[in-house]
Backbone as CSV, one residue per row, in Angstrom:
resi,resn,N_x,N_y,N_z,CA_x,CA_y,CA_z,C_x,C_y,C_z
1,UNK,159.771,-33.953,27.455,159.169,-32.843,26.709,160.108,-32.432,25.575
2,UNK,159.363,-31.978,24.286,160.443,-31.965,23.290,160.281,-30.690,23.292
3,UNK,161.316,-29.765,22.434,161.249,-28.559,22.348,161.538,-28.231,21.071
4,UNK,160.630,-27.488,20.597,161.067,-27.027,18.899,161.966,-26.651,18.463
5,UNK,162.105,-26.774,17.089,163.556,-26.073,16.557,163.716,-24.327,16.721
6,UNK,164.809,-24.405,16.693,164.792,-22.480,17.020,165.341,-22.206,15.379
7,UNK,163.903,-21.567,14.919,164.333,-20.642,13.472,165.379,-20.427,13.205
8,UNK,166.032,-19.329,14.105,167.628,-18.965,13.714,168.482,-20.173,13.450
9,UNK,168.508,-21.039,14.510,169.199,-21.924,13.846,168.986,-22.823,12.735
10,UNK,168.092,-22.647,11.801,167.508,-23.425,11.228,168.228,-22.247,10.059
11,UNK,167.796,-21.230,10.340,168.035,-19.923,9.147,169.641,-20.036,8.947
12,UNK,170.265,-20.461,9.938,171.942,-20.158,10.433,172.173,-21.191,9.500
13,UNK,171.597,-22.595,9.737,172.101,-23.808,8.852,172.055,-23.830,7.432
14,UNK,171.178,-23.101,6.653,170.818,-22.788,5.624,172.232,-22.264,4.934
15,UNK,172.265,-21.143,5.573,173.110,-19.877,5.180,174.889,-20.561,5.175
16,UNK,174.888,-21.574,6.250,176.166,-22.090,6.219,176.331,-22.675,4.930
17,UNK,175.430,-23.558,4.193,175.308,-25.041,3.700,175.590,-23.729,2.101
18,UNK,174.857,-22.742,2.288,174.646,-21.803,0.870,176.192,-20.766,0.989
19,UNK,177.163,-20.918,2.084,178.219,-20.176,1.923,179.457,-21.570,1.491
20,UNK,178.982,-22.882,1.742,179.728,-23.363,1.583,179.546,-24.358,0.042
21,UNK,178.665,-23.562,-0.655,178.567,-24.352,-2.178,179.115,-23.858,-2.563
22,UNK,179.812,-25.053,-3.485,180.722,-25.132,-4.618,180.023,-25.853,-6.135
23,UNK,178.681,-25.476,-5.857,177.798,-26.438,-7.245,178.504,-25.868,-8.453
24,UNK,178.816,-24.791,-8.734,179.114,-24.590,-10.223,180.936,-24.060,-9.753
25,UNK,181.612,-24.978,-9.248,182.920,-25.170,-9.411,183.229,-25.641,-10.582
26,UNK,184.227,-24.906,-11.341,184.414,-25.166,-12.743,183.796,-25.369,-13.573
27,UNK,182.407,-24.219,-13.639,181.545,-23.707,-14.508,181.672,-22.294,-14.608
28,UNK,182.309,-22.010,-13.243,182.681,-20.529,-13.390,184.037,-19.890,-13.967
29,UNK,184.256,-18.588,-14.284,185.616,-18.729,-14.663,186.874,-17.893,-13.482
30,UNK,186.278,-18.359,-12.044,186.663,-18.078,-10.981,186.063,-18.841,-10.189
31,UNK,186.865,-19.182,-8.833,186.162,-19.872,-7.802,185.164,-19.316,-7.101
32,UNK,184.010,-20.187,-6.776,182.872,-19.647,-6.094,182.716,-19.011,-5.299
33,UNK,182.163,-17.908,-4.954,182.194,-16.951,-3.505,181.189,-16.688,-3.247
34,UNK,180.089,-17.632,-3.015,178.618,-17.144,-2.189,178.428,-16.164,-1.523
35,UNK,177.317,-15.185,-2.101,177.633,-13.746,-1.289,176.138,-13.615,-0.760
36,UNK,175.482,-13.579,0.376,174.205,-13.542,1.186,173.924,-13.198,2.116
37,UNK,173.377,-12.055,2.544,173.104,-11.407,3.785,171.477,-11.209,4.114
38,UNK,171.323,-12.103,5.191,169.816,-12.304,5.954,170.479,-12.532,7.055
39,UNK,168.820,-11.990,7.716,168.837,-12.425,9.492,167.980,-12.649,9.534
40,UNK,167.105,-13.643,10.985,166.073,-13.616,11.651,165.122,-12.478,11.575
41,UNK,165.881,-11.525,11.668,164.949,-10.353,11.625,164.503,-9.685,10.234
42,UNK,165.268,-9.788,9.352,164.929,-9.372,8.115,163.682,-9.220,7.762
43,UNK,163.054,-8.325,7.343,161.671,-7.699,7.075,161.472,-7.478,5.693
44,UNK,163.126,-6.887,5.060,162.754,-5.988,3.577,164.020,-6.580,3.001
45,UNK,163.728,-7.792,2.137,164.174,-8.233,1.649,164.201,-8.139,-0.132
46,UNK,165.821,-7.721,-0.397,166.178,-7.224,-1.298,166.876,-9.018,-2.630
47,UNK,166.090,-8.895,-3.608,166.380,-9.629,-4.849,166.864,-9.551,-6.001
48,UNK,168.332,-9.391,-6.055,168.470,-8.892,-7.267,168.732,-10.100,-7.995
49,UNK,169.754,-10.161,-9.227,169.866,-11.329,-9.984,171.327,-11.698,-9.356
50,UNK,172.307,-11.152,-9.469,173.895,-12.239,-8.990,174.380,-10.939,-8.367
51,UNK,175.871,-11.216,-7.905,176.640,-10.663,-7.522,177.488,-10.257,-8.872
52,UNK,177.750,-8.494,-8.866,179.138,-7.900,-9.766,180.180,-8.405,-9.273
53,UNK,181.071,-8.678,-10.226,182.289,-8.443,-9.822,183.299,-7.634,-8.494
54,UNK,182.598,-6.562,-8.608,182.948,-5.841,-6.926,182.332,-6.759,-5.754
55,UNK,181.373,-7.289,-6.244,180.727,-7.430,-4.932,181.402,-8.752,-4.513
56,UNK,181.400,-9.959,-5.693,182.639,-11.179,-5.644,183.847,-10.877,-4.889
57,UNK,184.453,-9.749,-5.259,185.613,-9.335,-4.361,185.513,-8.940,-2.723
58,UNK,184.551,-7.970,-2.526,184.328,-7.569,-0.886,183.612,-8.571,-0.350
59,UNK,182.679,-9.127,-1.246,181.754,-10.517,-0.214,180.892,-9.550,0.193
60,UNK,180.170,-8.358,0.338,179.221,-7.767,0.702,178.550,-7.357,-0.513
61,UNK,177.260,-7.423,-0.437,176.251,-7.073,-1.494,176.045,-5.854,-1.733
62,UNK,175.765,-5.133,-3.313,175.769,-3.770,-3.453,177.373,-3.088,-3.338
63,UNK,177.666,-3.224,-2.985,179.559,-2.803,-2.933,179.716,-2.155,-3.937
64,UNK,179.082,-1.243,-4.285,179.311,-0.788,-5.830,178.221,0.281,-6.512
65,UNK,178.602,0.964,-7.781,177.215,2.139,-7.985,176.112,1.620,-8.115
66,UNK,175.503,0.481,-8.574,173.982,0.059,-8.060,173.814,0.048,-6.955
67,UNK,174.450,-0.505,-6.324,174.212,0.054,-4.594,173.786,1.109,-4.207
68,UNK,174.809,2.071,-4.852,174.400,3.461,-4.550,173.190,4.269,-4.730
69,UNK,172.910,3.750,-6.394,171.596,4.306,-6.353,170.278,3.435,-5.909
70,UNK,170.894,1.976,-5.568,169.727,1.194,-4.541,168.970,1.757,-3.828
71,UNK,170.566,2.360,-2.653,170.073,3.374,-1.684,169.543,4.056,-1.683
72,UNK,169.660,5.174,-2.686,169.102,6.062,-2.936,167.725,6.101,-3.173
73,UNK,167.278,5.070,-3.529,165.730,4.788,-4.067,165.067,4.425,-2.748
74,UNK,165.680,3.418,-1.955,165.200,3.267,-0.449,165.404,4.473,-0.121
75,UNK,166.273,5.228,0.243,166.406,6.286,1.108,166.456,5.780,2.600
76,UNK,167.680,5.254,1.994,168.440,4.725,3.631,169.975,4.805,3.030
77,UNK,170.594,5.283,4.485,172.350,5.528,3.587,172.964,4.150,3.823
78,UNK,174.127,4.626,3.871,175.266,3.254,3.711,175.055,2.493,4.706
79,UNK,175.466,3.013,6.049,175.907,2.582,7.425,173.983,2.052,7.791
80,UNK,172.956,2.089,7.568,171.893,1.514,7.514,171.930,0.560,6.964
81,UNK,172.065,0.630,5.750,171.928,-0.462,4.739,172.704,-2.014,5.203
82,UNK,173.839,-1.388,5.887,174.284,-2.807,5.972,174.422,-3.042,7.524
83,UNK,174.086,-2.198,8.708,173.600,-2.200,9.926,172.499,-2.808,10.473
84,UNK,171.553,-2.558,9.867,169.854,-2.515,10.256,169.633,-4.381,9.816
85,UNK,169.711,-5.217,11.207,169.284,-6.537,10.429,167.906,-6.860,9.930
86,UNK,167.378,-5.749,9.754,166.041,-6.039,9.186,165.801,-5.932,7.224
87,UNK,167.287,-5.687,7.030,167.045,-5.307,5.978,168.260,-6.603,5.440
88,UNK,167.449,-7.047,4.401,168.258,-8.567,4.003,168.232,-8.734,2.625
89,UNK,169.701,-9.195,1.316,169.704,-9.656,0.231,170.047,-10.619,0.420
90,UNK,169.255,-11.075,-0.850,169.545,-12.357,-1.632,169.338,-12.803,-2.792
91,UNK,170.614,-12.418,-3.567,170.044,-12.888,-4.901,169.626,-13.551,-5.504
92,UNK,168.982,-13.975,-6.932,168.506,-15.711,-8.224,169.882,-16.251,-7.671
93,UNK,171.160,-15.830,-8.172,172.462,-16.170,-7.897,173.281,-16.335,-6.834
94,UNK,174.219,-16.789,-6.405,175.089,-16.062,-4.539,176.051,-15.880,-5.288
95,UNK,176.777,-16.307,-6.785,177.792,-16.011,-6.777,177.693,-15.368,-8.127
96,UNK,179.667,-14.509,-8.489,179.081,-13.896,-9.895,179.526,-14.732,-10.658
97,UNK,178.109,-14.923,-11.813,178.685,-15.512,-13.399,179.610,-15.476,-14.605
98,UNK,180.263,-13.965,-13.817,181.231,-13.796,-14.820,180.687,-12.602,-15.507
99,UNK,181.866,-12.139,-16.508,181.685,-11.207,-17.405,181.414,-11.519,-19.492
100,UNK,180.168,-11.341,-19.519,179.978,-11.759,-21.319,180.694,-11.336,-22.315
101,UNK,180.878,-11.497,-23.249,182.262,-11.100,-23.958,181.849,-9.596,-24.735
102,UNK,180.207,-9.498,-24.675,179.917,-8.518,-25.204,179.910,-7.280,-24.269
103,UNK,179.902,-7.638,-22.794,179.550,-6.574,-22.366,178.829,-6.987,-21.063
104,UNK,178.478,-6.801,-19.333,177.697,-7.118,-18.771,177.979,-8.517,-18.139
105,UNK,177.350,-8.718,-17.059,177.367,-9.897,-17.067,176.469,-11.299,-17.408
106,UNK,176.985,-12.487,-17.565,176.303,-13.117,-17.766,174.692,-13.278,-16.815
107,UNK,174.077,-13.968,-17.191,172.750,-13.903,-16.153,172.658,-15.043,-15.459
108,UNK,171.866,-15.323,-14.307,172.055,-15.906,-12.758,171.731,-17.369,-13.480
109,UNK,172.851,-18.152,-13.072,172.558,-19.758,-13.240,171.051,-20.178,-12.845
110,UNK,170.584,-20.946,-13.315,168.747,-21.231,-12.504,169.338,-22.280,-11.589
111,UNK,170.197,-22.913,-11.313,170.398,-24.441,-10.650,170.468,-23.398,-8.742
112,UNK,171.228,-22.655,-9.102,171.350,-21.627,-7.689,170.059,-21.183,-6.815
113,UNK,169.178,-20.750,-7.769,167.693,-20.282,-6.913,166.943,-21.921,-6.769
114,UNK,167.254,-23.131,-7.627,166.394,-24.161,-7.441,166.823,-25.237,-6.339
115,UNK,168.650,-25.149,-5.992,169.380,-25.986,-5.073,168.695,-24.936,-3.576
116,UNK,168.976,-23.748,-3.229,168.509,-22.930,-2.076,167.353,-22.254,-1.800
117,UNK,166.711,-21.213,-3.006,166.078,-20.425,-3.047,164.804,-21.067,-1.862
118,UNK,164.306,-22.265,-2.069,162.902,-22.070,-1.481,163.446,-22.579,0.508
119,UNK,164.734,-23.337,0.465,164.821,-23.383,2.004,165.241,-22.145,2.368
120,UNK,166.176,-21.133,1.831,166.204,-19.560,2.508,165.133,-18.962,2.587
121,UNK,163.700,-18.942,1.474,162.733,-17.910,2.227,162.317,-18.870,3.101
122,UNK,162.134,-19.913,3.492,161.109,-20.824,4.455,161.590,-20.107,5.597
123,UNK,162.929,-20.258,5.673,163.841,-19.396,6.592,163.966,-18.280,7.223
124,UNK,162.944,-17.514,6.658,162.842,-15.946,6.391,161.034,-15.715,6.762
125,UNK,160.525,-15.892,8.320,158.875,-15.460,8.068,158.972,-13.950,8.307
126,UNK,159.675,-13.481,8.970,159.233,-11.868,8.978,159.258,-11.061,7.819
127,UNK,159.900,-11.676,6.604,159.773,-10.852,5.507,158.373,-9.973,5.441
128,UNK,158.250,-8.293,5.334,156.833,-7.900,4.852,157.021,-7.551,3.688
129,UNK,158.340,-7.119,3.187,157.900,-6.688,1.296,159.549,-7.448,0.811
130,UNK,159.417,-8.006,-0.645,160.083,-8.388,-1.390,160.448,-7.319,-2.352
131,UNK,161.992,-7.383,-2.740,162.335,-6.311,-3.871,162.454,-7.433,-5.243
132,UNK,162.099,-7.191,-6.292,161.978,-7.941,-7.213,163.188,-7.305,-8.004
133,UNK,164.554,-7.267,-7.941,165.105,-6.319,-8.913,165.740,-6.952,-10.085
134,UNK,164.818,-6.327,-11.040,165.953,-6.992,-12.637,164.687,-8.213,-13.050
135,UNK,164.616,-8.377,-14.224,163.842,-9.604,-14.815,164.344,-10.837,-14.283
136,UNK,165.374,-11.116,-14.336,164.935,-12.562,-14.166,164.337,-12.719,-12.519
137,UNK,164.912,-11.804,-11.484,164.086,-11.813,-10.166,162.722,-12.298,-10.583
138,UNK,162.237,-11.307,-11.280,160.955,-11.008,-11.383,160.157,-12.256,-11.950
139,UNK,160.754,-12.553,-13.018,160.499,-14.001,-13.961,160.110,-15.253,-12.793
140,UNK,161.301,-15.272,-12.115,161.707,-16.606,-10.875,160.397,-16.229,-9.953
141,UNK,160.554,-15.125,-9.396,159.084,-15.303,-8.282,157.849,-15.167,-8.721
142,UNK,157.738,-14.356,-9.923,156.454,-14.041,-10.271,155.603,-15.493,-11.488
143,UNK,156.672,-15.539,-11.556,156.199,-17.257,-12.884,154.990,-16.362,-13.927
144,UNK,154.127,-16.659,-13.982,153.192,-15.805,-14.858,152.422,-14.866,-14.999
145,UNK,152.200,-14.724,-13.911,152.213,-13.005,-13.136,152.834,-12.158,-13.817
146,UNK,154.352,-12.399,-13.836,155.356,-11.373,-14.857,154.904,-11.214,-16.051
147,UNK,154.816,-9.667,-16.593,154.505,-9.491,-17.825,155.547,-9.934,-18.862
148,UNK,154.973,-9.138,-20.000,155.996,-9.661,-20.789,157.737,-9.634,-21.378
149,UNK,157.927,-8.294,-20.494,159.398,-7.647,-20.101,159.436,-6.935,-18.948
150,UNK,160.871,-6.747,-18.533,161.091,-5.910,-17.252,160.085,-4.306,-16.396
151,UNK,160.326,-3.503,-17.920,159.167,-2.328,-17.883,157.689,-2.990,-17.262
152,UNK,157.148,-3.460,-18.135,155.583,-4.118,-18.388,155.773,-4.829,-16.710
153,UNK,156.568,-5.284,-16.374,156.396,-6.059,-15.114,156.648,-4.940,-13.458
154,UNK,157.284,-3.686,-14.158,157.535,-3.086,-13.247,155.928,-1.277,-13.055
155,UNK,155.961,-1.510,-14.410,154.759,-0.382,-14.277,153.540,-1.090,-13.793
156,UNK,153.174,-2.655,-13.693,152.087,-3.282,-12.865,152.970,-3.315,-11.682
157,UNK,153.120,-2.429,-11.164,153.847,-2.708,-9.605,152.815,-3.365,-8.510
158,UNK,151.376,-1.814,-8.982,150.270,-2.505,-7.881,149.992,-3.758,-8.134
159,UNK,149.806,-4.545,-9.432,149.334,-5.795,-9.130,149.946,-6.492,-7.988
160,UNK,151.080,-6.502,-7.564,152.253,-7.117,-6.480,151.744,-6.449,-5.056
161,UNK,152.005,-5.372,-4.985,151.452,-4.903,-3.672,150.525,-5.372,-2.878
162,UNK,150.535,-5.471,-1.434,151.977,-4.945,-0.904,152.956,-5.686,-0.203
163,UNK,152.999,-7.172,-0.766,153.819,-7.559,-0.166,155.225,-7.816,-1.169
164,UNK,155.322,-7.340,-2.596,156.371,-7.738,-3.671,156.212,-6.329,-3.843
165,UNK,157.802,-5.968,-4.565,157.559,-4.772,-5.724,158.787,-5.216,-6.427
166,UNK,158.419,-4.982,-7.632,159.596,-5.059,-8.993,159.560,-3.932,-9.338
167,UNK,161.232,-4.023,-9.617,162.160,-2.820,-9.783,162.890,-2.772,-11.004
168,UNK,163.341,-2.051,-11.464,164.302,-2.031,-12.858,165.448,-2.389,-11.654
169,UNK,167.097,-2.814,-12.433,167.970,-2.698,-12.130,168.834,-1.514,-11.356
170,UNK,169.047,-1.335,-10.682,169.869,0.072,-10.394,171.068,-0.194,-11.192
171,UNK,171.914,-0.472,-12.101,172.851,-0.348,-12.801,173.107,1.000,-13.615
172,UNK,174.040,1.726,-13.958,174.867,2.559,-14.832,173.699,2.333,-16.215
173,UNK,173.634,0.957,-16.488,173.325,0.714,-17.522,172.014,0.972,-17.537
174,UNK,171.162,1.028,-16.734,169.472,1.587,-16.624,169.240,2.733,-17.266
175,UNK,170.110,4.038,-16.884,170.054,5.291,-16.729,169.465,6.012,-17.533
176,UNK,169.437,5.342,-19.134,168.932,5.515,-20.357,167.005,5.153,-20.092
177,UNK,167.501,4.133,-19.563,165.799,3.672,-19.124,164.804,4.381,-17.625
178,UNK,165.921,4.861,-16.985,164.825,5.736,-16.381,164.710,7.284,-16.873
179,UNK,164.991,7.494,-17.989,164.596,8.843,-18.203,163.377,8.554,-19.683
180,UNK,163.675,7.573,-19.828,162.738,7.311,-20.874,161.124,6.905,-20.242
181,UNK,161.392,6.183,-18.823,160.165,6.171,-17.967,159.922,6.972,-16.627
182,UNK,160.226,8.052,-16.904,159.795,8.961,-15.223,158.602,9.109,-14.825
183,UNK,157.729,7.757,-15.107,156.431,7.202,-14.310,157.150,6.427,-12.860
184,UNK,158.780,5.620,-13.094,159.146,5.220,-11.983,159.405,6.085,-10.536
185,UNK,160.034,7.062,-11.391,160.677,7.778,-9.890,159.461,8.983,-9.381
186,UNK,158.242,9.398,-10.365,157.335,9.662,-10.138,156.214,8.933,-9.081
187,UNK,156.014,7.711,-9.878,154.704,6.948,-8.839,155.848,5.482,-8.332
188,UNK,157.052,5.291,-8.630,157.083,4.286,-7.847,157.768,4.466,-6.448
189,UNK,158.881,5.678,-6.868,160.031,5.647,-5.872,159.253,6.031,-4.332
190,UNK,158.148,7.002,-4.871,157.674,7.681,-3.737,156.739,6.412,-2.836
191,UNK,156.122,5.388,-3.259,155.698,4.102,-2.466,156.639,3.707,-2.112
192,UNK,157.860,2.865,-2.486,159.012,2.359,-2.025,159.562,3.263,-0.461
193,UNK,159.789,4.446,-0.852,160.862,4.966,0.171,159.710,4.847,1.544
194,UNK,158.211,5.187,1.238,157.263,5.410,2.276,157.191,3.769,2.959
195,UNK,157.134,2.825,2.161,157.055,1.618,2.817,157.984,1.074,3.770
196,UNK,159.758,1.808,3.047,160.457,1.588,3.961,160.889,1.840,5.125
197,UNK,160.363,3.065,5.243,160.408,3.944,6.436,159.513,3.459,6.987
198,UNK,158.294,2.683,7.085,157.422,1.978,8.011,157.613,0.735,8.192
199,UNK,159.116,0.088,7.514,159.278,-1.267,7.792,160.500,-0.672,9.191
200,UNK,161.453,0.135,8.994,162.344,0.591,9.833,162.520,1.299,10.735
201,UNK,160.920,2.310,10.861,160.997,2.679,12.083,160.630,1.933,13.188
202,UNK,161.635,2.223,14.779,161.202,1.421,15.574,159.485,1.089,15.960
């Protein structure tokens, strides 16, 4: 009698093979540090584009003020956020691209979401909602679906619902952009935080 593969380990093998790439060794201008947190259980799975610089350093995702106001938008604190295995990132990127000379960082290699991206979600069935955060997320899963910029892709939120939602960035650098659109924290934040609280309560 044969016996099937057990998911986790299938999810476990993934995650090894994606902590132990070195594809853009000496493309970067630091050595690679794959940064990815999923489980079996993961439900609410978070997409942003790469890892900051902080986050390259601790190896934990969010490590830093987008994090903060991540949270804040979920409305789940720290010790949740990185407790609760139902709640799982993964960025276009695992590692960071570096810093642009103008400012920011560079944006998520495509070879990264096309070498892993589709064996980690295969990996992943309990997912119930996707965070789309930042354009190129949005670009990569949505293919033509995505409007024609970040805004335009994030004020059709319902088209996505309810199993995707795209998000602006939580960055420093947004801050200008959510006061210029307080349709987000008006009609979006208040779906987000309600969904999450029904992905996390027992």
């Amino acid at each position: 009698m044969t016996t099937s593969p057990d998911p986790a380990e299938g999810l476990q093998a993934v995650l090894d093979d994606i902590r132990a790439c070195r594809a853009c060794l000496g493309q970067l201008p630091h050595t690679p540090r794959p940064v990815v947190r999923v489980f079996p259980e993961t439900r609410l799975l978070i997409c942003g584009q790469a890892p900051g610089r902080r986050v390259h350093e601790s190896g934990l995702p969010f490590t830093d003020p987008s994090g903060d106001r991540l949270r804040d938008w979920l409305g789940v604190d720290c010790e949740t956020f990185y407790a609760d295995r139902r709640i799982g990132v993964a960025a276009q990127a695992f590692c960071y691209p570096g810093t642009a000379p103008k400012g920011g960082d560079y944006p998520p290699p495509r070879r990264c979401a096309e070498l892993w991206r589709p064996q980690l979600l295969a990996g992943l069935p309990e997912v119930e909602l996707t965070l789309l955060v930042g354009g190129y997320a949005q670009v990569w899963a949505l293919g033509e679906r995505a409007k024609a910029n970040m805004t335009e892709t994030v004020r059709a939120w319902r088209d996505c619902a309810p199993s995707i939602l795209p998000l602006p960035h939580p960055s420093w650098r947004n801050t200008a952009w959510l006061r210029k659109n307080p349709w987000f924290e008006q009609e979006v934040l208040p779906y987000l935080r309600e969904r999450v609280r029904g992905i996390l309560t027992p």
